[in-house]
Every structure is written in structure tokens, then in C-alpha cells.
C-alpha positions as CSV (number, residue, x, y, z in Angstrom):
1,X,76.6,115.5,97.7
2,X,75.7,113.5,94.4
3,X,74.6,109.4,96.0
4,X,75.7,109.9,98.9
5,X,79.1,110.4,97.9
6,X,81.3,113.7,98.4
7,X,82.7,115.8,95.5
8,X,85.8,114.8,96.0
9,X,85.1,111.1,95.7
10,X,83.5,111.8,92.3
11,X,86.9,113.1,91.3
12,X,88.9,110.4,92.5
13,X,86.7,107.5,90.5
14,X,86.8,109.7,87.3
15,X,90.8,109.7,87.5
16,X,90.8,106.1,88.3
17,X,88.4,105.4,85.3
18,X,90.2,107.4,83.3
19,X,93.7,106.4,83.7
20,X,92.8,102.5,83.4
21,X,93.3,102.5,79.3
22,X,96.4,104.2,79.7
23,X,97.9,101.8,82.3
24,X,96.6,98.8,79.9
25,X,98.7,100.7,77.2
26,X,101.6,100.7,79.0
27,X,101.3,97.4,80.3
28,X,100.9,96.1,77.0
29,X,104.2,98.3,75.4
30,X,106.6,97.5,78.5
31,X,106.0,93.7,78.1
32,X,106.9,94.2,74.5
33,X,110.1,95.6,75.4
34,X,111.2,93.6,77.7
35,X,110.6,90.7,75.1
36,X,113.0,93.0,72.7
37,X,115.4,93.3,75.2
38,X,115.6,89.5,75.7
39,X,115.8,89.4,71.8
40,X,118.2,91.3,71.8
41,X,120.4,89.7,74.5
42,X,121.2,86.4,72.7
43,X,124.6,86.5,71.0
44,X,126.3,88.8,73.9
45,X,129.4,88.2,76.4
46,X,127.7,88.0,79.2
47,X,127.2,91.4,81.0
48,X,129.1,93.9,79.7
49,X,128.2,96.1,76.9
């Protein structure tokens, strides 16, 4: 035990740490294609494709 705090704990904060740039990444690329995909929807018939 490292704090208190079992091994296992250690591991999960690491990943959590870890993974937070990535999510802002994606975050940050799936609101700019869902702005594309709104681009792009101007100018269609409706639904069909």
C-alpha cells in the first residue's frame, strides 16, 4: 500500500489521467464533424441520400 491506497487504485487513476487528453481529442474532432455534416446538409431533398 502506497498512501493508503491499494495497487490497484494506483492503476485505475493512472488510466483515468491518462486517457483525459485523448477523450479531449476526440471531443474536440467529433464536434468538428458534426459541424461538417451540418455543412454539408444544406442544399439536400430532405432525407434521402
Amino acid at each position: 500500500m502506497f498512501l493508503g491506497i491499494e495497487w490497484y487504485w494506483w492503476v485505475v487513476i493512472i488510466v483515468v489521467i491518462v486517457s483525459i487528453p485523448f477523450k479531449v481529442k476526440f471531443m474536440n474532432w467529433w464536434s468538428k464533424r458534426q459541424q461538417e455534416e451540418k455543412r454539408n446538409q444544406h442544399g439536400k431533398w430532405g432525407d434521402d441520400e
